[in-house]
N, C-alpha and C positions, 0 to 999 in steps of 0.2 A: 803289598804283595809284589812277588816279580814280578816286572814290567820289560818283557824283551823285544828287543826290534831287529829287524834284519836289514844292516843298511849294506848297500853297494856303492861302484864309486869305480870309474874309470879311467885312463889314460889317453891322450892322442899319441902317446909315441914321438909326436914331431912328424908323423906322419899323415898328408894333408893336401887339399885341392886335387884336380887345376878349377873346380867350381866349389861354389856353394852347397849343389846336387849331391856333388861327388862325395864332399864333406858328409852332410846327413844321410846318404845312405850309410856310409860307413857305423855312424853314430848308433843308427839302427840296429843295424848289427850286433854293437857291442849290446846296447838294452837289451836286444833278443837272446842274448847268452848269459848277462848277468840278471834277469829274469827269470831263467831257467833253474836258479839259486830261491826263486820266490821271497825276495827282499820285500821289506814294507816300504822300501825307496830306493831309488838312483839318484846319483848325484853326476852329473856331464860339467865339462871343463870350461870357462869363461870363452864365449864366443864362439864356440868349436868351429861354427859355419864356416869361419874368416881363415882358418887354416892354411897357406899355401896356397891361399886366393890372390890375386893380383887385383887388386881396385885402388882409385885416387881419390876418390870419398866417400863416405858413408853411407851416402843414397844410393848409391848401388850395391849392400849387401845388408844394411837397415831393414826389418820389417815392422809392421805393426803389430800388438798383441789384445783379441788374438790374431793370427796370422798364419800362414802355409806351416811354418814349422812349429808353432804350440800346436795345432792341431793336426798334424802327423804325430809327436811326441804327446799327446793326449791320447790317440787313438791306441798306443801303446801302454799308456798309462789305464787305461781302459781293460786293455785285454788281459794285460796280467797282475790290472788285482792292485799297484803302486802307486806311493807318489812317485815324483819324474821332478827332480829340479831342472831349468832348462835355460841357462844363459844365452842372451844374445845382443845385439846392438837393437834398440825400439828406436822408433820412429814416431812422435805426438807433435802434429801440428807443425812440424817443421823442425821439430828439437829430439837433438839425440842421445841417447843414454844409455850406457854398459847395465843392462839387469838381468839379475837370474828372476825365471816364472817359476813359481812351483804351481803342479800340476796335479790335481787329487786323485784317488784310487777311479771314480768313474768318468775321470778326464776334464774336470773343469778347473778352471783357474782360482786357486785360492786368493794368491794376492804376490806381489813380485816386489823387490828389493833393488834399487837403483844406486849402482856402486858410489860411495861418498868422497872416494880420491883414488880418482882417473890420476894416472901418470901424464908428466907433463911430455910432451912430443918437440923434439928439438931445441938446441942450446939458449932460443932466443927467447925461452921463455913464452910462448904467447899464444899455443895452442894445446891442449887435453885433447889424446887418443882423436887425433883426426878431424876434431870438433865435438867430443862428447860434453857433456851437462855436467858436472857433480851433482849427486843425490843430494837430499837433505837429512833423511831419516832410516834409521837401520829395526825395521820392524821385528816382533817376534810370533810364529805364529804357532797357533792351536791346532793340531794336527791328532787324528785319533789315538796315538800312542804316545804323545807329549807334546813338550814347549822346541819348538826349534827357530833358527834362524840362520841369516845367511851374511858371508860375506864376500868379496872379491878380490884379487889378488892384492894389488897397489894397498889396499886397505890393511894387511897386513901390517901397516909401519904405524898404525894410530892405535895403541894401546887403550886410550879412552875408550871406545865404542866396543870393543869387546867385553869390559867392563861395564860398560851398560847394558849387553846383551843378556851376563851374568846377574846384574840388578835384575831384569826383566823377566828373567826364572828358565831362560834358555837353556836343555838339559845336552842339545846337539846343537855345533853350529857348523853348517857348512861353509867350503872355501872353494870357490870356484877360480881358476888360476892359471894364467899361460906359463907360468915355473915354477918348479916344487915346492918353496917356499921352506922346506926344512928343520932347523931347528926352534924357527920361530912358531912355527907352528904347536910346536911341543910346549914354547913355554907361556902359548896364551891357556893351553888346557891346562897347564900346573897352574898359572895364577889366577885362573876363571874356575877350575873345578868341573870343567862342562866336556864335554866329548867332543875331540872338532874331525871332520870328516874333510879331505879333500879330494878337489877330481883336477887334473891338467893336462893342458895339452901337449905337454913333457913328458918325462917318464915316469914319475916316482907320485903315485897319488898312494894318498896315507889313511890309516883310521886309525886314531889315537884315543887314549882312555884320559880321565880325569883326572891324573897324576903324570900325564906326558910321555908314558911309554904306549910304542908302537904297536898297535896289534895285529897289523897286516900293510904290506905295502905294493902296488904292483911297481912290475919291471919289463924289460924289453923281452922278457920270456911268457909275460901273461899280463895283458894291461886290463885284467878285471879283481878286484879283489872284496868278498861277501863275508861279513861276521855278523853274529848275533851280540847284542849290547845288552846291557840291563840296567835300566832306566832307575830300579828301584835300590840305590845304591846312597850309604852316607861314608863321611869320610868326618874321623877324627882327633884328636889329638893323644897322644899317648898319657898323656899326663890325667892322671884319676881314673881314664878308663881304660889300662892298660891290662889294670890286677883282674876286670871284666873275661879279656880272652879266653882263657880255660874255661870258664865257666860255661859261657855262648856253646865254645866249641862243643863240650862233654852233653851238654843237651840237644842243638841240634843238624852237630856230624854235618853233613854235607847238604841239611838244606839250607846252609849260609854258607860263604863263603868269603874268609875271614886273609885279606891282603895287608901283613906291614912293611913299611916303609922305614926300615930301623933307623937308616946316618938322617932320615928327616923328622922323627919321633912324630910319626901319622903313622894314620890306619884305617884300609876301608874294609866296608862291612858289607855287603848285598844277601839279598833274600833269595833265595831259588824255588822256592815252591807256592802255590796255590796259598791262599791264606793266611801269610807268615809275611810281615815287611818290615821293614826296617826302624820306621818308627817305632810299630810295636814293641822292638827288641830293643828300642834304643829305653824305651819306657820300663820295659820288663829289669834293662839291667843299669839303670838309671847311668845313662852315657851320655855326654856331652859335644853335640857336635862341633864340630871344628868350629864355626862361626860364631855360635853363642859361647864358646870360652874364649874367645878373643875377646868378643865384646864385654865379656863378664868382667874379663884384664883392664880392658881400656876405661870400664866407669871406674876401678879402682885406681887406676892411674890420674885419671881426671881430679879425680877426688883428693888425693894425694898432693897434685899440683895448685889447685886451690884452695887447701888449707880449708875446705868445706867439711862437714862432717862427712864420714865415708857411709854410703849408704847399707841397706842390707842386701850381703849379696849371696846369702847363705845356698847353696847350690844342693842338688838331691843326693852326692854325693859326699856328704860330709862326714869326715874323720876318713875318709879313704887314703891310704897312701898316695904319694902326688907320684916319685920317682921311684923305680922300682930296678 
């Protein structure tokens, strides 16, 4: 059935320091206004704290987690009901690491994400963000409205790990980012399929849907920007279940809502009401999602190539028109 969420997601502007203080109160601020939208989350910009702060290492704007600002940014995630992603530089035992915290609806810490590629600092090669760590592992987590996850800006350039965040059933994945990051953005959500959300301390944070168009973005006229998503969304191939569309549509009218993609011969499909999901419809009108007709493609291909007997790959739509 529908599965909606209300994510948020804000901007620094570029606008920033002369403290740490100065930073989160501001940060504050924005939560208390894109709260007031009553999101199931916020998502804040990699580091926000460090903004326009003047320091020469780490340990003087490093905290521990938890620490002074997950719990002020807890005590918000408390009051209004959200998670709170909450980047910042941690501090363990002497070792330092770029991670976003997410923070649950009554303010505790779920679990944090520890960026896997720090930018390197300086021509000579030989120091990461001031002395940061690289992470090891790009978690996904179980959250009352789905699977999410998270990533960091520089991480943007590794294609691999968003792909695994996709293997791992990631439905959102956040981007925490000191630059807008752009069109890249767009096209880990067309090749993941997953909704990626960003926040920076730039201008331009985005929410994108799982074919890569934009659905909100802020700007230096409102750097807060709140959509509703819908989790309970499949996406698929035009081919067999193309001649399906009228049918769906003439039964049930606007509690689906039926997006093609013509020059890319896809097509998503989402449930809008109480009781009705996607699965169900996809069973009802024997539809093939995007994923299992590729794979359907590629044993016949295999098979093909091996000169092996071609298996049975008899599908629930047979004798359907393939192109239409």
């Amino acid at each position: 059935m529908a599965r909606f969420v209300r994510v948020a997601t804000v901007a620094q502007l570029g606008i920033g320091g002369p403290t740490v203080q100065h930073n989160l109160e501001r940060i504050c601020c924005l939560v208390g206004q894109a709260a007031a939208e009553r999101p199931d989350i916020i998502c804040l910009p990699e580091t926000f704290l460090e903004l326009g702060v003047p320091f020469r290492s780490l340990d003087q704007v490093a905290e521990t987690v938890p620490g002074p600002t997950t719990e002020e940014l807890a005590s918000h995630a408390k009051r209004h009901g959200c998670y709170v992603i909450c980047p910042l530089t941690v501090c363990r035992d002497g070792v330092f690491t770029n991670e976003a915290v997410l923070i649950d609806r009554q303010g505790q810490i779920v679990g944090t994400y520890a960026k896997i590629h720090p930018v390197v600092e300086g021509s000579d090669f030989s120091s990461l963000e001031k002395g940061v760590t690289p992470g090891g592992e790009a978690p996904v987590f179980d959250v009352d409205f789905g699977r999410i996850a998270m990533q960091i800006c520089f991480d943007i350039h590794w294609p691999e790990t968003w792909a695994e965040l996709r293997g791992r059933g990631a439905e959102i994945v956040f981007w925490s980012s000191a630059y807008d990051g752009g069109k890249h953005l767009s096209i880990h959500a067309w090749n993941n399929h997953y909704y990626v959300v960003s926040a920076v301390k730039s201008r331009y944070a985005r929410i994108i849907d799982l074919m890569g168009a934009e659905l909100a973005v802020t700007g230096p006229r409102d750097p807060i920007v709140v959509r509703r998503l819908n989790l309970d969304v499949g996406l698929f191939h035009a081919d067999f279940n193309q001649t399906q569309i009228p049918y769906i549509r003439t039964k049930y009218g606007p509690e689906v809502t039926i997006r093609v993609w013509h020059e890319e011969g896809l097509f998503i499909l989402e449930a809008n009401r109480e009781g009705l999901s996607v699965p169900e419809l996809a069973t009802e009108f024997s539809l093939e999602y995007l994923d299992a007709y590729l794979q359907r493609n590629e044993r016949l291909q295999d098979a093909w190539r091996s000169s092996e007997p071609v298996p049975d790959l008899t599908p629930p739509y047979l004798g359907r028109e393939q192109w239409v």
